[in-house]
N, C-alpha and C positions, 0 to 999 in steps of 0.2 A: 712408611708414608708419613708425610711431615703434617702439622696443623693446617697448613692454608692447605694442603692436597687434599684434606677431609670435605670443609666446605666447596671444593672447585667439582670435588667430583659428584657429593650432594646434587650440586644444580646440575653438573651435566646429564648424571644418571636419572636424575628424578624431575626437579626442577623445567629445565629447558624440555623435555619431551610433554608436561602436562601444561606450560604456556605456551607452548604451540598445537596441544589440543583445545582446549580452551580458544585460539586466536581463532583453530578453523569454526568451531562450532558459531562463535559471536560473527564472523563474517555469513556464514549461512543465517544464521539470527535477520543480521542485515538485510541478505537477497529474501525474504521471506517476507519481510514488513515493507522492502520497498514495493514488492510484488503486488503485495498485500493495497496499499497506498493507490497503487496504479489503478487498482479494481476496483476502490473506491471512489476515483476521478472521473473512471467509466461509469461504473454504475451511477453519479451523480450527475455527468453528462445525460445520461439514458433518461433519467427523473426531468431534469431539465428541458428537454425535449419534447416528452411525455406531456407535459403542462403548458407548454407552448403549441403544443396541436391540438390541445384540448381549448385555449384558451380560445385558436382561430378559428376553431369549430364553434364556439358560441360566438362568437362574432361575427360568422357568417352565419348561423342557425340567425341570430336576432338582426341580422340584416334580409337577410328574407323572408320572417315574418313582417319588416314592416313593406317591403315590397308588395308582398300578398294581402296584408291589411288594406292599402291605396287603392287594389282592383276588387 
């Protein structure tokens, strides 16, 4: 086995199989945080909502007290 065959087989044998475990785990990394991301756009939607029907709720609560207050 010559010099350059030493380092070529290095990377084949060791190298190239543990950057391509490493590629898969950071790509699942990836699909987890964008997931992750997406629940948080929901769950922020869901808050936003939440506050807007409570808000219309007092707005028509205090629009019908002054209704009731006139009669």
């Amino acid at each position: 086995m010559s010099a350059v065959d030493d380092p070529q087989k290095l990377f084949q044998d060791f190298l190239a199989p543990e950057l391509r475990a490493i590629s898969v785990r950071l790509d699942a990394v990836q699909a987890r945080m964008a997931h992750q991301e997406i629940q948080r756009r929901h769950d922020k939607e869901d808050i936003l909502r939440a506050i807007q029907t409570l808000a219309d709720y007092r707005s028509l609560s205090e629009r019908l007290a002054r209704v009731e207050s006139q009669h």
